[in-house]
C-alpha positions in Angstrom: 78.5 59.3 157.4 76.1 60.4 154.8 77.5 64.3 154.4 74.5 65.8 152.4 72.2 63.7 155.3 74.4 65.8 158.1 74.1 69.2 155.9 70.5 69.0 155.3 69.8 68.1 159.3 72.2 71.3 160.0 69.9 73.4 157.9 66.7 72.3 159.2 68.4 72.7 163.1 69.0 76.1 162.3 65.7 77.4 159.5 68.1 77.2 157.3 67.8 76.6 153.0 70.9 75.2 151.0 70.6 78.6 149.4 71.2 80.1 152.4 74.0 78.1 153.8 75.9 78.7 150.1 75.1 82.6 151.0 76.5 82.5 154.2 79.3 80.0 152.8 80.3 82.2 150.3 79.9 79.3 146.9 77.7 79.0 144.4 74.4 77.4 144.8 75.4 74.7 142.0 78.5 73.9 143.5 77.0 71.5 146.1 73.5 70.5 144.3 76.0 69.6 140.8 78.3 68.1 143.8 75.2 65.9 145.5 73.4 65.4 141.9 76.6 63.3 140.8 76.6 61.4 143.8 79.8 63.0 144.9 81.1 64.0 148.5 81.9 67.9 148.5 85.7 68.9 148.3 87.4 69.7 151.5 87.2 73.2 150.3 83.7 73.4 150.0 83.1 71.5 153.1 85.4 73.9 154.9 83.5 76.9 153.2 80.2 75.0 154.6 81.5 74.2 158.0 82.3 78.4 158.4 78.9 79.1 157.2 77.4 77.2 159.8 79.8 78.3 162.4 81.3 74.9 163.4 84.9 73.5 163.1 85.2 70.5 160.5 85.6 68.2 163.6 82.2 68.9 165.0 80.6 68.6 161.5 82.2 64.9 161.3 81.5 64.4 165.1 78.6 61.5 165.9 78.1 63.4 169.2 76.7 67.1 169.9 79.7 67.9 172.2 82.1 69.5 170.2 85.7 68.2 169.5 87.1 71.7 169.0 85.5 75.0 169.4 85.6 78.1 166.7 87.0 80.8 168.0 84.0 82.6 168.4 82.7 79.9 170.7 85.8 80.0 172.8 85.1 83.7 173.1 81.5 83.2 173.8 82.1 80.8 176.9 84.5 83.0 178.2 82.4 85.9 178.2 79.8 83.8 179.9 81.7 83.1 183.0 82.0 86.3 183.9 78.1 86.2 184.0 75.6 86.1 187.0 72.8 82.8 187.5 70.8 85.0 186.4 72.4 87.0 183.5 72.9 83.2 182.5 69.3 82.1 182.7 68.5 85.3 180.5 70.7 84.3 177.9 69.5 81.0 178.0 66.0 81.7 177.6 66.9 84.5 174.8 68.8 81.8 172.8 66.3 78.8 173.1 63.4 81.1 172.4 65.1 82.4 168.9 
């Protein structure tokens, strides 16, 4: 797996720049381009820093498949919450969410 091929794609999925995953992330900016211009893979800290900043576990960044291996916590609460919706609260939310 080309990690800086599966960071860039996460960006562009979500209108995201690096600059603003590193913001949300909480590194430096030059911590991942000095990291990618030396041709080497992040540390595990910065990929775990990376990983919150998007929102994901560290299994569904490595993941080849969009279903996820293991769900944040934040997720879990999120599905929860949405079974104690109607069809059509649901429908709502889905429309909201693929509309943003």
């Amino acid at each position: 797996m080309d990690i800086y091929r599966k960071i860039d794609k996460l960006c562009k999925d979500r209108g995201w720049t690096i600059y603003e995953l590193c913001k949300r992330a909480n590194i430096p900016q030059t911590t991942l381009s000095s990291s990618r211009k030396r041709n080497n893979d992040p540390s595990i800290s910065t990929l775990e820093a990376l990983c919150e900043g998007f929102g994901i576990t560290m299994s569904q960044f490595f993941s080849e498949s969009n279903v996820p291996l293991d769900l944040t916590d934040k997720q879990k609460e999120l599905l929860e919450q949405w079974g104690y919706l109607s069809d059509k609260q649901k429908k709502a939310v889905y429309e909201l969410i693929k509309n943003m």
